[in-house]
DSSP file (Angstrom, degrees, kcal/mol; ACC not computed):
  #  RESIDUE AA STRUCTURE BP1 BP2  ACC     N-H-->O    O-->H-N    N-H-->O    O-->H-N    TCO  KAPPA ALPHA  PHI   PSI    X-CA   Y-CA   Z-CA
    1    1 A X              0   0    0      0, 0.0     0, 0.0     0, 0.0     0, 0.0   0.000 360.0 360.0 360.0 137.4    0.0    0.0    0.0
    2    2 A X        -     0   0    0      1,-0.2     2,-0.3     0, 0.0     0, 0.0   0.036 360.0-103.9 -70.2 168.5    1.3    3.2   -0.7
    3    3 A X        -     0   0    0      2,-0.0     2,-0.3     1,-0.0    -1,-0.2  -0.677  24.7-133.0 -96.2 150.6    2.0    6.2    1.3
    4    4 A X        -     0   0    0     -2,-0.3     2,-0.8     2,-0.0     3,-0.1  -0.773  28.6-132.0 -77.1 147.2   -0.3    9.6    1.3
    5    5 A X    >   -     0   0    0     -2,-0.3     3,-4.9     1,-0.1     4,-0.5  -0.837  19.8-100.0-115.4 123.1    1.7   12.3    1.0
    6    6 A X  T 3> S+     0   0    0     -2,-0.8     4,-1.8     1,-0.3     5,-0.3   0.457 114.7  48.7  17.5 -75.1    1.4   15.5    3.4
    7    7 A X  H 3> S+     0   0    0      1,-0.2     4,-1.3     2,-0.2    -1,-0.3   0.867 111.3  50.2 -53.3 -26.5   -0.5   17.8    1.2
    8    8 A X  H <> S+     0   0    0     -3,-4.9     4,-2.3     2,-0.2     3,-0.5   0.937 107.3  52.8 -88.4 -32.4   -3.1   15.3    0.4
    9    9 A X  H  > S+     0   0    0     -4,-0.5     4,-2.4     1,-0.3    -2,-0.2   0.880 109.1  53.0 -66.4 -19.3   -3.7   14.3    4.0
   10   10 A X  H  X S+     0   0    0     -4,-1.8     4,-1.3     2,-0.2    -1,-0.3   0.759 111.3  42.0 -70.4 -26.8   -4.2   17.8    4.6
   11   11 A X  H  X S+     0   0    0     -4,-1.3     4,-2.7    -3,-0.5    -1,-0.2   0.866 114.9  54.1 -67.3 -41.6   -6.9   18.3    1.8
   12   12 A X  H  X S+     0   0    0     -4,-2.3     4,-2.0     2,-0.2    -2,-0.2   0.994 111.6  41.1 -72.1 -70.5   -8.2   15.2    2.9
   13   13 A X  H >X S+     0   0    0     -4,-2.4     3,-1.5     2,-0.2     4,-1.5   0.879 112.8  58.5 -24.6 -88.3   -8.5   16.5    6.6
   14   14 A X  H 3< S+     0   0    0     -4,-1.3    -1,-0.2     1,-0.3    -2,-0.2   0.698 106.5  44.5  30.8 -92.5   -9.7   19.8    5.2
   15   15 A X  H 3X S+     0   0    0     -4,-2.7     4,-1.5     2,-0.2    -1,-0.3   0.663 110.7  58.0 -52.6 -31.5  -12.6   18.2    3.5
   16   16 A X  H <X S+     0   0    0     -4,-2.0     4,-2.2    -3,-1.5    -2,-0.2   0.944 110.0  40.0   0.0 -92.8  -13.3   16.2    6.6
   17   17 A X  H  X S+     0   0    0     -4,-1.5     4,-0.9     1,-0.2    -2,-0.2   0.302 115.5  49.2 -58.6  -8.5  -13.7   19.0    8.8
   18   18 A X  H  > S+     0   0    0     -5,-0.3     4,-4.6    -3,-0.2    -1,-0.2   0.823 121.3  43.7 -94.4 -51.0  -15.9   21.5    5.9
   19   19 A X  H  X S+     0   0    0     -4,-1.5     4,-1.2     1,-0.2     5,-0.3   0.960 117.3  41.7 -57.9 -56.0  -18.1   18.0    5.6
   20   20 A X  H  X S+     0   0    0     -4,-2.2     4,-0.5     2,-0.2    -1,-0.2   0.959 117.2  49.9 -39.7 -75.0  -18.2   17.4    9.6
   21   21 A X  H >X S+     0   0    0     -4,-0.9     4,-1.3     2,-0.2     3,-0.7   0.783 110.8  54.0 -46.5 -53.0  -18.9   21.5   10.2
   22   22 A X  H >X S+     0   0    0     -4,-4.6     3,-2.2     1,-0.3     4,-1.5   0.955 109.6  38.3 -52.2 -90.8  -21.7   21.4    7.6
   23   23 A X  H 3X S+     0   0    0     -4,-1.2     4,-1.1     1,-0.2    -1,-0.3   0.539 117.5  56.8 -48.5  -2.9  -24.0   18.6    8.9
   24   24 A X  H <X S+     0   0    0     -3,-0.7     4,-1.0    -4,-0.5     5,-0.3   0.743 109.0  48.1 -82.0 -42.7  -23.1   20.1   12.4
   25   25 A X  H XX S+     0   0    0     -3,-2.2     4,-2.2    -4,-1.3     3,-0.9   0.978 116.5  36.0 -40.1 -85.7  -24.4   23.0   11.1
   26   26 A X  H 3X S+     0   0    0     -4,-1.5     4,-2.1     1,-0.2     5,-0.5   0.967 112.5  59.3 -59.4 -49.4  -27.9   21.7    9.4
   27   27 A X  H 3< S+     0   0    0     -4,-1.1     4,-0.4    -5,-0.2    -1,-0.2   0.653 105.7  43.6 -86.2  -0.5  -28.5   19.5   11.8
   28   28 A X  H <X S+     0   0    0     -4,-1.0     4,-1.5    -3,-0.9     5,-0.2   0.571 113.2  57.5 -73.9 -43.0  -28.6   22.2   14.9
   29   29 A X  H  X S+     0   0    0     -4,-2.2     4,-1.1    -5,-0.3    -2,-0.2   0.892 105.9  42.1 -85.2  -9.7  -30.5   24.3   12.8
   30   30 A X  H  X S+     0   0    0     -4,-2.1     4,-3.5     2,-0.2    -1,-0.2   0.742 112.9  57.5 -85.7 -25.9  -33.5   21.7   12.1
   31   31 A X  H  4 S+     0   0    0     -5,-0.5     4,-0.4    -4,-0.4    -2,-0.2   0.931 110.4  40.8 -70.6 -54.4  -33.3   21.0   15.6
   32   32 A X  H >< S+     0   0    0     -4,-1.5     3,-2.6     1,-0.2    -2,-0.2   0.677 114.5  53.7 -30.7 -94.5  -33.9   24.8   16.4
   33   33 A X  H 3< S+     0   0    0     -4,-1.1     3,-0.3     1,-0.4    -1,-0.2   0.441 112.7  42.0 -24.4 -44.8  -36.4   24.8   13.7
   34   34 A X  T 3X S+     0   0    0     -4,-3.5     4,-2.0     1,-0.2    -1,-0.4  -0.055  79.1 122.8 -98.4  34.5  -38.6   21.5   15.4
   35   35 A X  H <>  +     0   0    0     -3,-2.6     4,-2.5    -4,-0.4    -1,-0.2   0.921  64.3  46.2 -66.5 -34.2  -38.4   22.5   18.6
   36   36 A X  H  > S+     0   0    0     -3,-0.3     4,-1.0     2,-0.2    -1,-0.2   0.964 111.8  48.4 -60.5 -43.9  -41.6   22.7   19.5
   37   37 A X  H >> S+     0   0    0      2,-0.2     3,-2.9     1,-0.2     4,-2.0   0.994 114.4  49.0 -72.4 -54.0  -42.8   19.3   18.0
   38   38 A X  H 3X S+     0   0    0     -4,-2.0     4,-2.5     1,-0.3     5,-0.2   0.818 111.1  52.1 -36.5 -46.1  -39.7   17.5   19.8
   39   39 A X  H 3< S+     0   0    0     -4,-2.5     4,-0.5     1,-0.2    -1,-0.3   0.576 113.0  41.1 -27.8 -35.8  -40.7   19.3   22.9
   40   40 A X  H <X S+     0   0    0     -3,-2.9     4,-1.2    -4,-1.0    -2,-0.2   0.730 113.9  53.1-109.8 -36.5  -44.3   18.0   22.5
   41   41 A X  H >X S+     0   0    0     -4,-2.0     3,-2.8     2,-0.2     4,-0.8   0.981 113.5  46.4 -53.2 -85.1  -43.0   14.1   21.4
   42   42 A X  H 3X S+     0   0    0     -4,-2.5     4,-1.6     1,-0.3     5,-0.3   0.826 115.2  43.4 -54.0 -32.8  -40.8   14.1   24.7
   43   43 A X  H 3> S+     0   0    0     -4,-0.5     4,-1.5    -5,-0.2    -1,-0.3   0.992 115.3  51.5 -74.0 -18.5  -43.8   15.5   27.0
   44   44 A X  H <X S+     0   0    0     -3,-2.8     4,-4.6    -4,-1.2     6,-0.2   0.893 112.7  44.2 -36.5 -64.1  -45.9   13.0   25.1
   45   45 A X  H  X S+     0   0    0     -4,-0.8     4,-5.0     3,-0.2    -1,-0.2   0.939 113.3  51.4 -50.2 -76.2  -43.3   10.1   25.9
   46   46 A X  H  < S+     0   0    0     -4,-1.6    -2,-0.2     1,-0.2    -1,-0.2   0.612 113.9  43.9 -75.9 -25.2  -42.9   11.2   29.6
   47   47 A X  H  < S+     0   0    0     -4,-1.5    -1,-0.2    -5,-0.3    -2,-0.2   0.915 134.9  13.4 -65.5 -71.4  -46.9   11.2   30.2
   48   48 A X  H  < S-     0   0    0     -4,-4.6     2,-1.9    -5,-0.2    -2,-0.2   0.492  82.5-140.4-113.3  13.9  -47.7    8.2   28.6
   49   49 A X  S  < S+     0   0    0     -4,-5.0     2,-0.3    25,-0.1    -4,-0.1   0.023  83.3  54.2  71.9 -40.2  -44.3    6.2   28.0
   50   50 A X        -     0   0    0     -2,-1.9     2,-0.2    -6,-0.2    -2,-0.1  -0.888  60.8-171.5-128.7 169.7  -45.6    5.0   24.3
   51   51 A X        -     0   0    0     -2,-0.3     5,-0.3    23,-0.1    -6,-0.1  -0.790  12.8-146.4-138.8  73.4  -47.2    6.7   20.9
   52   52 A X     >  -     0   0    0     -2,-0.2     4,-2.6     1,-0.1     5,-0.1  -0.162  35.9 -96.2 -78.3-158.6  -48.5    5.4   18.3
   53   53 A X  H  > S+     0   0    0      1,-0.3     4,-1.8     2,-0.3    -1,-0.1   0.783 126.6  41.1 -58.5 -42.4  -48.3    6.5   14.9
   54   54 A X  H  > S+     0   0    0      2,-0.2     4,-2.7     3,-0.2    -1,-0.3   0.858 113.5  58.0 -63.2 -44.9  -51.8    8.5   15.1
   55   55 A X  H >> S+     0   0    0      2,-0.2     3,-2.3     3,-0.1     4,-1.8   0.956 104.6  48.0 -56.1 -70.1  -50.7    9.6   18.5
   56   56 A X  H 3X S+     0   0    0     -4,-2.6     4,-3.3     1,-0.3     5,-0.2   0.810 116.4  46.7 -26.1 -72.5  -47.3   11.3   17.1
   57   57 A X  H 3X S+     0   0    0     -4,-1.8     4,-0.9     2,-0.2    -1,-0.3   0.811 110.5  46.1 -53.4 -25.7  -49.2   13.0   14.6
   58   58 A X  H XX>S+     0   0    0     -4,-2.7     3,-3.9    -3,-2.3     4,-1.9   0.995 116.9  48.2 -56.2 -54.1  -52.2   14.3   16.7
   59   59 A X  H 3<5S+     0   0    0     -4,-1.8    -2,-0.2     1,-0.3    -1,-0.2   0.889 108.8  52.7 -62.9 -37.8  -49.5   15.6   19.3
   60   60 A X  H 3<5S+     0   0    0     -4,-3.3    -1,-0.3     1,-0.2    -2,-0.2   0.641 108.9  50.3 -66.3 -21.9  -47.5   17.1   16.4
   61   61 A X  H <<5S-     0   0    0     -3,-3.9    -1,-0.2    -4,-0.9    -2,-0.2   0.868 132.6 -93.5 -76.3 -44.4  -51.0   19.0   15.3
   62   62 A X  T  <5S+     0   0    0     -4,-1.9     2,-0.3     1,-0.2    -3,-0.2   0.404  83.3 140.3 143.9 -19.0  -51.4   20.2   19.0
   63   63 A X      < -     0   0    0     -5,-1.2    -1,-0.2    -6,-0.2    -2,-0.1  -0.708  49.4-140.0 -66.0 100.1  -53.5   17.4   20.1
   64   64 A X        -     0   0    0     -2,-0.3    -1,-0.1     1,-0.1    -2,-0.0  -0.306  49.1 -93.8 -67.3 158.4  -53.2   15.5   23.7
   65   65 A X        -     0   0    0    -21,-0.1     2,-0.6    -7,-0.1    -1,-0.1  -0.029  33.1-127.9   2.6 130.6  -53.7   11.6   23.0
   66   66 A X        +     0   0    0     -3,-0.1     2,-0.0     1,-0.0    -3,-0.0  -0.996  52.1 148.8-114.7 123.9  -57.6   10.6   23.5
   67   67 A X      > +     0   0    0     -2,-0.6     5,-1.5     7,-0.0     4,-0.4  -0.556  10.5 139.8-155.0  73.8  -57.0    7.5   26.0
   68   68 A X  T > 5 +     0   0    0      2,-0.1     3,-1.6     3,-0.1    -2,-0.0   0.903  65.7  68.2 -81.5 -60.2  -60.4    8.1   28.1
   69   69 A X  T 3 5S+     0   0    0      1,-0.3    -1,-0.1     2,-0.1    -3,-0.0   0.519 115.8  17.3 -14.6 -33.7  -60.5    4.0   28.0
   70   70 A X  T 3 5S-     0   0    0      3,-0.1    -1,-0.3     5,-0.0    -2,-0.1   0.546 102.9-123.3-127.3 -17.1  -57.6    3.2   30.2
   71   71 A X  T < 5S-     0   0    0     -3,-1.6    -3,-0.1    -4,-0.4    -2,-0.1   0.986  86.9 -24.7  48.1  86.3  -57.5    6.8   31.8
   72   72 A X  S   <S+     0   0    0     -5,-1.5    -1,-0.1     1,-0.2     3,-0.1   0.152  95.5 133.0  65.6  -8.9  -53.8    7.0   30.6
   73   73 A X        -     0   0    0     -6,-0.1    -1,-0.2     1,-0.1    -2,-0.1  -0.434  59.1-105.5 -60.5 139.7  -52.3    3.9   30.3
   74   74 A X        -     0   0    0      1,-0.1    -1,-0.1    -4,-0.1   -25,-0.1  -0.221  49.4 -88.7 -58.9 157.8  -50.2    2.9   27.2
   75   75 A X        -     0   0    0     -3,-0.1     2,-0.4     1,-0.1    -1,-0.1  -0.443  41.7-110.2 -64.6 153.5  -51.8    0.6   24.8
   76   76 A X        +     0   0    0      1,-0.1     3,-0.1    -3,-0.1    -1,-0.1  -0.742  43.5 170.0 -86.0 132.9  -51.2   -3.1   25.6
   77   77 A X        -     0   0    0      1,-0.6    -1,-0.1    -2,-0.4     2,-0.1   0.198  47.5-112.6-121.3   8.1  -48.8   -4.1   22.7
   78   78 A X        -     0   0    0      2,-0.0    -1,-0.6     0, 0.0     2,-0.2  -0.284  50.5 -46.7  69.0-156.9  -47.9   -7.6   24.3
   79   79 A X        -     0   0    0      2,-0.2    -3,-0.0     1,-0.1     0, 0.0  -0.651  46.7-144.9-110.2 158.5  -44.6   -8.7   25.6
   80   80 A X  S    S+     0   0    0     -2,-0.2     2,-0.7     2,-0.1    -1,-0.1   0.394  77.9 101.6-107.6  -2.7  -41.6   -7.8   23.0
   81   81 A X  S    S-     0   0    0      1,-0.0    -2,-0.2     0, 0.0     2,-0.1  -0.777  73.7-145.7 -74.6 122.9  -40.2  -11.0   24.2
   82   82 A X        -     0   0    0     -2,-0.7     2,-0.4     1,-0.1    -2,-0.1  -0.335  13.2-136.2 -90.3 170.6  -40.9  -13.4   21.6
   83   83 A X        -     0   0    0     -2,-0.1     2,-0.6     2,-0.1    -1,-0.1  -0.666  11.4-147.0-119.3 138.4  -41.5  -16.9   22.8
   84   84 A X        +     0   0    0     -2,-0.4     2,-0.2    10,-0.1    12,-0.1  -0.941  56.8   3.6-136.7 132.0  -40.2  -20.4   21.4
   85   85 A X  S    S-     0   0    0     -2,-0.6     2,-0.4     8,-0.1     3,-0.1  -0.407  87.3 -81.1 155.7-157.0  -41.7  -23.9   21.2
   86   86 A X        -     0   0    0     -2,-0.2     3,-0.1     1,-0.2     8,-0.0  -0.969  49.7 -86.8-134.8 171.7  -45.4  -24.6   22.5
   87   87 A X        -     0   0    0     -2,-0.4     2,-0.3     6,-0.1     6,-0.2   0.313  47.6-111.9 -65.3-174.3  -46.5  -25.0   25.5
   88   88 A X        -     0   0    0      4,-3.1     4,-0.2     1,-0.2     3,-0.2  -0.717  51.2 -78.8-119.6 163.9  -46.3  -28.9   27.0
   89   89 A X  S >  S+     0   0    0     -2,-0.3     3,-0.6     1,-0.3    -1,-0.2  -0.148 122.0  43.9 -83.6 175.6  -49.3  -30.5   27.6
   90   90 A X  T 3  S-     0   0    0      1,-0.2    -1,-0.3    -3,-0.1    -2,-0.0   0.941 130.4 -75.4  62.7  35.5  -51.1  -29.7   30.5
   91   91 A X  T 3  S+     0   0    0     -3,-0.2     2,-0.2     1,-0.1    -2,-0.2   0.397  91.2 138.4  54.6   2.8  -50.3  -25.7   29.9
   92   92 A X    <   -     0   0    0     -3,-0.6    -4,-3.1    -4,-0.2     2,-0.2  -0.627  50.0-112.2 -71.5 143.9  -46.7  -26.0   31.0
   93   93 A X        -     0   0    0     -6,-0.2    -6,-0.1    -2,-0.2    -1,-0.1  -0.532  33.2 -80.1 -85.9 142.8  -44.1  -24.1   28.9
   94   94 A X        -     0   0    0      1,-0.2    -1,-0.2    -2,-0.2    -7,-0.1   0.480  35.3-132.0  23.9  90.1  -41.7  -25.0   27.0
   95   95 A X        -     0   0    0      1,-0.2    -1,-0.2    -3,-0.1     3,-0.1   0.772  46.4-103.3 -83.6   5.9  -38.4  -26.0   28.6
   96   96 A X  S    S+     0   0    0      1,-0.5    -1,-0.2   -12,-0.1    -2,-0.1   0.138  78.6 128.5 120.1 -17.8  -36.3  -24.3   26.8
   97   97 A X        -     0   0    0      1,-0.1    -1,-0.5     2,-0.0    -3,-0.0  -0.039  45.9-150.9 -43.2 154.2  -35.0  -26.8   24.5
   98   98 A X        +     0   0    0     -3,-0.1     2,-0.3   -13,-0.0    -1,-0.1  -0.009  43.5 133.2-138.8  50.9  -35.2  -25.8   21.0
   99   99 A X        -     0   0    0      1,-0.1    -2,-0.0     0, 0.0   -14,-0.0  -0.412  68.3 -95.4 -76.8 149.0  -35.5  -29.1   19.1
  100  100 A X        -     0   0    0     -2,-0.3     2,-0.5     1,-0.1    -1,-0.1  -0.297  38.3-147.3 -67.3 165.3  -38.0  -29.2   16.7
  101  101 A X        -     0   0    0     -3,-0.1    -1,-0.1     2,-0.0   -16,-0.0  -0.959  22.5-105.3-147.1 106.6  -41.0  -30.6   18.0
  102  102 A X              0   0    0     -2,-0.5    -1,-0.0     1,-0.1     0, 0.0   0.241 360.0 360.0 -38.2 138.2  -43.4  -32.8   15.6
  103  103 A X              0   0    0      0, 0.0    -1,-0.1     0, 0.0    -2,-0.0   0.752 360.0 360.0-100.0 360.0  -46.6  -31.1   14.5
């Protein structure tokens, strides 16, 4: 492999740091720019711990969540541990083997 030679690592560097400055740049100023709706996500989050997709947008119009039904609870979305075998007869689970199991 060859050497870089002094001037080019400086160019290289250079470009780096213009590249770096710039998205440092944009991405400060879109944060300015959405403050309020990030503001409004995070109290969202901190009320009711989950969002969905309807929620984000409502809150992003201006709109609390409607969750008269549970009077504030997140929606039940099940467990986001997934589960392996079926159960053994007589409702016991799984022991944890994971041989394949006839159907």
């Amino acid at each position: 492999m060859g050497t870089t030679s002094e001037a080019t690592a400086q160019i290289i560097d250079s470009e780096v740091r213009r590249l770096v400055d710039t998205a440092y740049a944009d991405a400060t100023k879109i944060i300015k720019k959405k403050k309020k709706d990030w503001e409004a996500l995070s109290q969202g989050l901190l009320e009711y711990e989950t969002l969905s997709g309807d929620e984000i947008a409502e809150l992003l119009k201006g709109n609390p969540p409607n969750r008269d039904e549970d009077a504030g609870k997140p929606p039940s979305r099940g467990s986001a541990v997934p589960t392996a075998g079926k159960p053994k007869k007589g409702g016991e689970p799984d022991s944890g083997d994971m041989e394949p199991q006839p159907s």
